[in-house]
mmCIF entry with sequence, helices, sheets and N, C-alpha, C, O atoms, coordinates in Angstrom:
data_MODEL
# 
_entry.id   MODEL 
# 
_entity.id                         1 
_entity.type                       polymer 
_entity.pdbx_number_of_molecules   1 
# 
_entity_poly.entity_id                      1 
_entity_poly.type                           'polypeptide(L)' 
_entity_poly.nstd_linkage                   no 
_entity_poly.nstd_monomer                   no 
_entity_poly.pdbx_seq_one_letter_code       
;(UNK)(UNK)(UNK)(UNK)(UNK)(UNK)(UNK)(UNK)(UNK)(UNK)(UNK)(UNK)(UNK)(UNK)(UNK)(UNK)
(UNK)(UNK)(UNK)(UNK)(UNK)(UNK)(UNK)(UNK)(UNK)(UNK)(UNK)(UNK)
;
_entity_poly.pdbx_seq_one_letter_code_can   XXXXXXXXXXXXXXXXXXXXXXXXXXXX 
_entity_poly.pdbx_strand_id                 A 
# 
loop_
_entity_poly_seq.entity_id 
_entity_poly_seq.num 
_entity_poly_seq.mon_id 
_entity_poly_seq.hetero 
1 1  UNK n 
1 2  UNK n 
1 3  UNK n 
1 4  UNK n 
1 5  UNK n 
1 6  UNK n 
1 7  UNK n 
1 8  UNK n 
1 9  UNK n 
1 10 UNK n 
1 11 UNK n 
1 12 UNK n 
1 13 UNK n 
1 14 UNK n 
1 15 UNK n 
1 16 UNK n 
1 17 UNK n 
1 18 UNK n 
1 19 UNK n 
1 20 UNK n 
1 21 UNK n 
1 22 UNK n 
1 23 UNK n 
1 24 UNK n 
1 25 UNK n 
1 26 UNK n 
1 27 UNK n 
1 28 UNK n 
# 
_struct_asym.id          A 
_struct_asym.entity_id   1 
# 
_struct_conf.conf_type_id            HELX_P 
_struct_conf.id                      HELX_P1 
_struct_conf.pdbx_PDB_helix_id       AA1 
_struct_conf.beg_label_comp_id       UNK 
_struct_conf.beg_label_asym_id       A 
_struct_conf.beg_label_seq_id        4 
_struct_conf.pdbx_beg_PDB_ins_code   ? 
_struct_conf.end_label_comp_id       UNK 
_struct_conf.end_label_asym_id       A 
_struct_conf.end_label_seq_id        26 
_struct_conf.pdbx_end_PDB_ins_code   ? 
_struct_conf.beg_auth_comp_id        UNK 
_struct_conf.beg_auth_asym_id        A 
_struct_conf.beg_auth_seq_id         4 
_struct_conf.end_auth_comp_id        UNK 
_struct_conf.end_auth_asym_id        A 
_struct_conf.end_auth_seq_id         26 
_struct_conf.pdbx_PDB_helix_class    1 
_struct_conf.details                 ? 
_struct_conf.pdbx_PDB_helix_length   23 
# 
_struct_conf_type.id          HELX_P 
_struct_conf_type.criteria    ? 
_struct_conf_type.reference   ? 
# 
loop_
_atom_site.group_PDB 
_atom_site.id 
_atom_site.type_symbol 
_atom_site.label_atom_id 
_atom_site.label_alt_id 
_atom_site.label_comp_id 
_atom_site.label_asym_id 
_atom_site.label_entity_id 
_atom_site.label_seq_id 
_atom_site.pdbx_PDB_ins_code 
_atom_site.Cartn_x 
_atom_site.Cartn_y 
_atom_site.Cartn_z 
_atom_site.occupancy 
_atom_site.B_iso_or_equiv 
_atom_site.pdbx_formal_charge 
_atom_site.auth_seq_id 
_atom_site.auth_comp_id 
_atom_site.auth_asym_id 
_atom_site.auth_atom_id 
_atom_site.pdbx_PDB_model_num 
ATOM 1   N N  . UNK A 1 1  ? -7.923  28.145  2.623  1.00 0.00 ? 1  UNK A N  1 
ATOM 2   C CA . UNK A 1 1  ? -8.704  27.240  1.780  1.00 0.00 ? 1  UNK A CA 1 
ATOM 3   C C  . UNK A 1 1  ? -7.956  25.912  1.607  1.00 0.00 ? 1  UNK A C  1 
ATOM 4   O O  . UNK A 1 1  ? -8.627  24.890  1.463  1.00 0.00 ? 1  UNK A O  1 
ATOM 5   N N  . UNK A 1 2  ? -6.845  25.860  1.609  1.00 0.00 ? 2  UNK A N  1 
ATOM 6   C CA . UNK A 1 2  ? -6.142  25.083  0.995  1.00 0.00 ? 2  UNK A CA 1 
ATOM 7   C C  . UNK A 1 2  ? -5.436  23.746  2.069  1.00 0.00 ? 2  UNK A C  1 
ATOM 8   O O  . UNK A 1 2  ? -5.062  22.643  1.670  1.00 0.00 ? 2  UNK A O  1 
ATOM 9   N N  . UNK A 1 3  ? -5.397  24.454  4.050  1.00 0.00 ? 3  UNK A N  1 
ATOM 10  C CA . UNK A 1 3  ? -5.364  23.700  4.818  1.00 0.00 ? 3  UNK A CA 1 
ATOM 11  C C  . UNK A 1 3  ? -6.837  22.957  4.992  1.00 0.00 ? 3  UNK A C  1 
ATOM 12  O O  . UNK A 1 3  ? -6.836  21.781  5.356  1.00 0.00 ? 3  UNK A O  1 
ATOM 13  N N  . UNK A 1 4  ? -7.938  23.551  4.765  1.00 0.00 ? 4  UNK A N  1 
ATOM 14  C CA . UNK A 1 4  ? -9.116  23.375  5.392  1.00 0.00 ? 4  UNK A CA 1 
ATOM 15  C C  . UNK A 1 4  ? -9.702  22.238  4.344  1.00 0.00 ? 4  UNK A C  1 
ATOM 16  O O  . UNK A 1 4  ? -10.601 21.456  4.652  1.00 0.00 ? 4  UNK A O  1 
ATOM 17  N N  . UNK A 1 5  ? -9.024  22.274  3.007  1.00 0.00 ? 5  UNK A N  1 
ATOM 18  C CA . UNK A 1 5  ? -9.075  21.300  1.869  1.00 0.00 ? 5  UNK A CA 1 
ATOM 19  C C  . UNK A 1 5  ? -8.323  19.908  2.222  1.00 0.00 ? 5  UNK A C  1 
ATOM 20  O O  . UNK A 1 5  ? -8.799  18.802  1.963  1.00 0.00 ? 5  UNK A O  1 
ATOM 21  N N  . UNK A 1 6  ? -7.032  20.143  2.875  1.00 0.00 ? 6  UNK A N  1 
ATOM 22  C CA . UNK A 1 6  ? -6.188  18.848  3.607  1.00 0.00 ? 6  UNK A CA 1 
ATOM 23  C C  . UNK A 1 6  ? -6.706  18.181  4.578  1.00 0.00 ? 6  UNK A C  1 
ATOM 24  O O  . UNK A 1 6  ? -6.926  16.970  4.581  1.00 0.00 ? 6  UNK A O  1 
ATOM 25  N N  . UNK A 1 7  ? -7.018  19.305  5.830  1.00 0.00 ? 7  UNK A N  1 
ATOM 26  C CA . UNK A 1 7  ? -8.016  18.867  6.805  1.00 0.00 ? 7  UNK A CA 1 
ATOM 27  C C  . UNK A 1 7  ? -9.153  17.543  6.102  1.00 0.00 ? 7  UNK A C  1 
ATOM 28  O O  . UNK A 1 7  ? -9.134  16.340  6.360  1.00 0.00 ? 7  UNK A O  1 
ATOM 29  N N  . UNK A 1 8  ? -9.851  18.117  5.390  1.00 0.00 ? 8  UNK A N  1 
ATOM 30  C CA . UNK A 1 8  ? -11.273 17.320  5.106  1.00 0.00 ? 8  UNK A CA 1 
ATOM 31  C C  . UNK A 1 8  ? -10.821 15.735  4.085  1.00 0.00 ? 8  UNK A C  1 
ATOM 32  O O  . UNK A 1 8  ? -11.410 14.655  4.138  1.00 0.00 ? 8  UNK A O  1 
ATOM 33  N N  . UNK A 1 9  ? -9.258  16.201  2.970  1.00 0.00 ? 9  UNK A N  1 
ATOM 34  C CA . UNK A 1 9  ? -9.323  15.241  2.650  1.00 0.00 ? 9  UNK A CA 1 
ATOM 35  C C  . UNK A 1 9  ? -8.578  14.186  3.410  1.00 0.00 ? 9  UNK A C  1 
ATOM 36  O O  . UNK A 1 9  ? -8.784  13.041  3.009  1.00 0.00 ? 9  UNK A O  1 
ATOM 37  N N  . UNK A 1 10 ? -7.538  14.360  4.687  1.00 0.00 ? 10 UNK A N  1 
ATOM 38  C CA . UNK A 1 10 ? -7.095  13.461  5.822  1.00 0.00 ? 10 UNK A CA 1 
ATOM 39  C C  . UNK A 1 10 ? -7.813  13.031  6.273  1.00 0.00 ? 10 UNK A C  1 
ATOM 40  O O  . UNK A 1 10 ? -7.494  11.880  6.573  1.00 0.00 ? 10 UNK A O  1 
ATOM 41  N N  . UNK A 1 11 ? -9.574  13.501  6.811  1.00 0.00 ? 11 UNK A N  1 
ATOM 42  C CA . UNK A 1 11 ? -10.192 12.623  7.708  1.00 0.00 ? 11 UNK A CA 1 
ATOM 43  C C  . UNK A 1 11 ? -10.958 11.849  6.820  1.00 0.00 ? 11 UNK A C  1 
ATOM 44  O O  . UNK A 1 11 ? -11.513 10.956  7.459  1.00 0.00 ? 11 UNK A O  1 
ATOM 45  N N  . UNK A 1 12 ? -11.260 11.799  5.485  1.00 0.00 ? 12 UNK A N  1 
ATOM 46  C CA . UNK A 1 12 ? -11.743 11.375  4.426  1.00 0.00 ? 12 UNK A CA 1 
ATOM 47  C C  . UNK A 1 12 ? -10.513 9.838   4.009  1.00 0.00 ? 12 UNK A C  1 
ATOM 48  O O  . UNK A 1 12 ? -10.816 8.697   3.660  1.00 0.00 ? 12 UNK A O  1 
ATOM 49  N N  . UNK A 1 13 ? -9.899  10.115  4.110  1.00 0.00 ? 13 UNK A N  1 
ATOM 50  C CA . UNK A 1 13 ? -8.651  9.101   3.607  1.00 0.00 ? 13 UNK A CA 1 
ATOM 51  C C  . UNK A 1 13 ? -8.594  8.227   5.535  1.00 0.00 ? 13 UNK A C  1 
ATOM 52  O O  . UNK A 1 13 ? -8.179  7.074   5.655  1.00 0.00 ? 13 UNK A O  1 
ATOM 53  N N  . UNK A 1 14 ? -8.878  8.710   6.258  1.00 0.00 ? 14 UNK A N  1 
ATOM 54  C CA . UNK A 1 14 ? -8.833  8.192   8.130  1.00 0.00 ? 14 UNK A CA 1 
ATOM 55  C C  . UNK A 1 14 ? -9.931  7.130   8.234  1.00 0.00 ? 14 UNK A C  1 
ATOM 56  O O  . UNK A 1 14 ? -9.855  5.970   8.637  1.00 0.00 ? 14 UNK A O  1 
ATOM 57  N N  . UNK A 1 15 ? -11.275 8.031   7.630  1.00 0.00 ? 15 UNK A N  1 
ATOM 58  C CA . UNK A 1 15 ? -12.380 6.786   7.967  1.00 0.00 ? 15 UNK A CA 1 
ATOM 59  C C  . UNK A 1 15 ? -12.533 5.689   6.841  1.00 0.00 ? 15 UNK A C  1 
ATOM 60  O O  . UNK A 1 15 ? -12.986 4.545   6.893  1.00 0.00 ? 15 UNK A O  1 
ATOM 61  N N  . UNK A 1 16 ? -11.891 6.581   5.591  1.00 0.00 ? 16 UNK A N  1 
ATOM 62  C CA . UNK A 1 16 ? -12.135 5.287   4.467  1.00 0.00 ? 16 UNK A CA 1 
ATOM 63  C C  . UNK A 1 16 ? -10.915 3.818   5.093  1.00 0.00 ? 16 UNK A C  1 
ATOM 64  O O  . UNK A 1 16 ? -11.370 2.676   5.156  1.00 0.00 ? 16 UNK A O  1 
ATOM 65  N N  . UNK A 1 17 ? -10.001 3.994   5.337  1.00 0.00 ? 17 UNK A N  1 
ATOM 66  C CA . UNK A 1 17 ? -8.652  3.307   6.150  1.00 0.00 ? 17 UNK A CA 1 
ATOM 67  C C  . UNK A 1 17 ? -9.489  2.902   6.961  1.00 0.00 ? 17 UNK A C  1 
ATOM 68  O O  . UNK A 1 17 ? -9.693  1.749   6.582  1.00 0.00 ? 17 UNK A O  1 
ATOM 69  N N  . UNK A 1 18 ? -10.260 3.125   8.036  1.00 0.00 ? 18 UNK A N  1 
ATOM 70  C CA . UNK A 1 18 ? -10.957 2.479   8.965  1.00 0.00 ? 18 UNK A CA 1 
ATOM 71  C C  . UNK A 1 18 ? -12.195 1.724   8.694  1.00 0.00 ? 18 UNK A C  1 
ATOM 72  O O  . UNK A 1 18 ? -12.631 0.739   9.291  1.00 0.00 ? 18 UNK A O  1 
ATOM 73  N N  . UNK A 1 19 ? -12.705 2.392   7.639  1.00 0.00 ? 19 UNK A N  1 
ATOM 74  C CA . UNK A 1 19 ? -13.911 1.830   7.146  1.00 0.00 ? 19 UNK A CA 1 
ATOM 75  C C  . UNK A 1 19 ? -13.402 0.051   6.421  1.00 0.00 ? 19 UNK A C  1 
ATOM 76  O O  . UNK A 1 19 ? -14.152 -0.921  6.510  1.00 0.00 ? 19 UNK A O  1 
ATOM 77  N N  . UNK A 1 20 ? -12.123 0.009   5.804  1.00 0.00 ? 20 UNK A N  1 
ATOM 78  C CA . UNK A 1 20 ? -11.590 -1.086  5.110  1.00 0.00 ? 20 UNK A CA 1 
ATOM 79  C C  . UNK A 1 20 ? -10.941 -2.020  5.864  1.00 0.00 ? 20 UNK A C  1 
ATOM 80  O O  . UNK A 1 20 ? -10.696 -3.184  5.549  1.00 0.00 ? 20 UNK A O  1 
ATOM 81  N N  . UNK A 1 21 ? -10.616 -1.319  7.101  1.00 0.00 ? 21 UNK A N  1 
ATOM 82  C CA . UNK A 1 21 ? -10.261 -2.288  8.624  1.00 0.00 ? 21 UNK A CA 1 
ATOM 83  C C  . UNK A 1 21 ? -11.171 -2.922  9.272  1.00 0.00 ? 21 UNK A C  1 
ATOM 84  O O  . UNK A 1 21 ? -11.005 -4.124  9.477  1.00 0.00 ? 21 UNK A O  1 
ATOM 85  N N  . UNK A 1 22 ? -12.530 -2.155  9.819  1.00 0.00 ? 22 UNK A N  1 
ATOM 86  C CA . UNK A 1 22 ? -13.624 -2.713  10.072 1.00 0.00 ? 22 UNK A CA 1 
ATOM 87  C C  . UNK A 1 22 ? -14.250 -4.156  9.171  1.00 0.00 ? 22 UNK A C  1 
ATOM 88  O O  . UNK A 1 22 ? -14.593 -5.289  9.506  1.00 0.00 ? 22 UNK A O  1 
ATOM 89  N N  . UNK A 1 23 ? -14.179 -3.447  7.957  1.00 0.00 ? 23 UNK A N  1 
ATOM 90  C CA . UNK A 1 23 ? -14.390 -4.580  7.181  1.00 0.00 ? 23 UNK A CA 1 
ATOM 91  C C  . UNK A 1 23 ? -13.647 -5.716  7.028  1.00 0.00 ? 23 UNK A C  1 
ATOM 92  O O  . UNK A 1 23 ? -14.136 -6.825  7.244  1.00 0.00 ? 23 UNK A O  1 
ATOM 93  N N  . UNK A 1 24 ? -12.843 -5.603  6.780  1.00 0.00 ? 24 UNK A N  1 
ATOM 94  C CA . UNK A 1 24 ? -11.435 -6.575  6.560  1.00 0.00 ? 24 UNK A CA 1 
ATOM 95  C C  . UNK A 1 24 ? -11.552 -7.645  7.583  1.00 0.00 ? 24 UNK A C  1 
ATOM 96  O O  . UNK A 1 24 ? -11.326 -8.822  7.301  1.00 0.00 ? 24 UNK A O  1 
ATOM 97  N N  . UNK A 1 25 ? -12.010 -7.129  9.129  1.00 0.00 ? 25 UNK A N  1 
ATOM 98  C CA . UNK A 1 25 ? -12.311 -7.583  10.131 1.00 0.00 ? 25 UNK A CA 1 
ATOM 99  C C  . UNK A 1 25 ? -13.529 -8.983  9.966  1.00 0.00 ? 25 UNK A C  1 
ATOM 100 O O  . UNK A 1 25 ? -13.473 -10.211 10.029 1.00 0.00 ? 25 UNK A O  1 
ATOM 101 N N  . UNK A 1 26 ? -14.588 -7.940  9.725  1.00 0.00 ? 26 UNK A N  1 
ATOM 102 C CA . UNK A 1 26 ? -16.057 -8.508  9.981  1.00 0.00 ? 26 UNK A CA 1 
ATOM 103 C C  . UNK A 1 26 ? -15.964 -9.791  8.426  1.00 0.00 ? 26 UNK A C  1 
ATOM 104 O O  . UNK A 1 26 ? -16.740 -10.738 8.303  1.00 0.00 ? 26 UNK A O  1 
ATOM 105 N N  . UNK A 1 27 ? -15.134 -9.540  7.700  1.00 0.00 ? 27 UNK A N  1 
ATOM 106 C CA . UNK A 1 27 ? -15.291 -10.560 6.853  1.00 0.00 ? 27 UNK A CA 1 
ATOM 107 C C  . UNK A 1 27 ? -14.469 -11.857 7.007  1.00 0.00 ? 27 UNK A C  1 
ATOM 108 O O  . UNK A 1 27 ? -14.531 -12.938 6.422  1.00 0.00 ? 27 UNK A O  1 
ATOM 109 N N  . UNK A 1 28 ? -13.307 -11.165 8.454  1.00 0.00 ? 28 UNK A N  1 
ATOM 110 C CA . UNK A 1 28 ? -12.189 -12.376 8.435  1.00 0.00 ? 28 UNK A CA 1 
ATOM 111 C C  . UNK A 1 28 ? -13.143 -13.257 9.648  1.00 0.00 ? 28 UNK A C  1 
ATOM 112 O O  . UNK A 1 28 ? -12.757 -14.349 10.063 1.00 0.00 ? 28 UNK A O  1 
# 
């Protein structure tokens, strides 16, 4: 339970990081 909880919150913390790069981007 407790890897499968890390798992989900790493790719959660991966796309939000990417999601704020993309952006960071499209606004520069």
């Amino acid at each position: 339970m407790g890897c499968g909880f890390a798992g989900g919150f790493a790719l959660l913390v991966v796309l939000f990081i990417l999601l704020i790069i993309v952006g960071a981007a499209c606004f520069c």
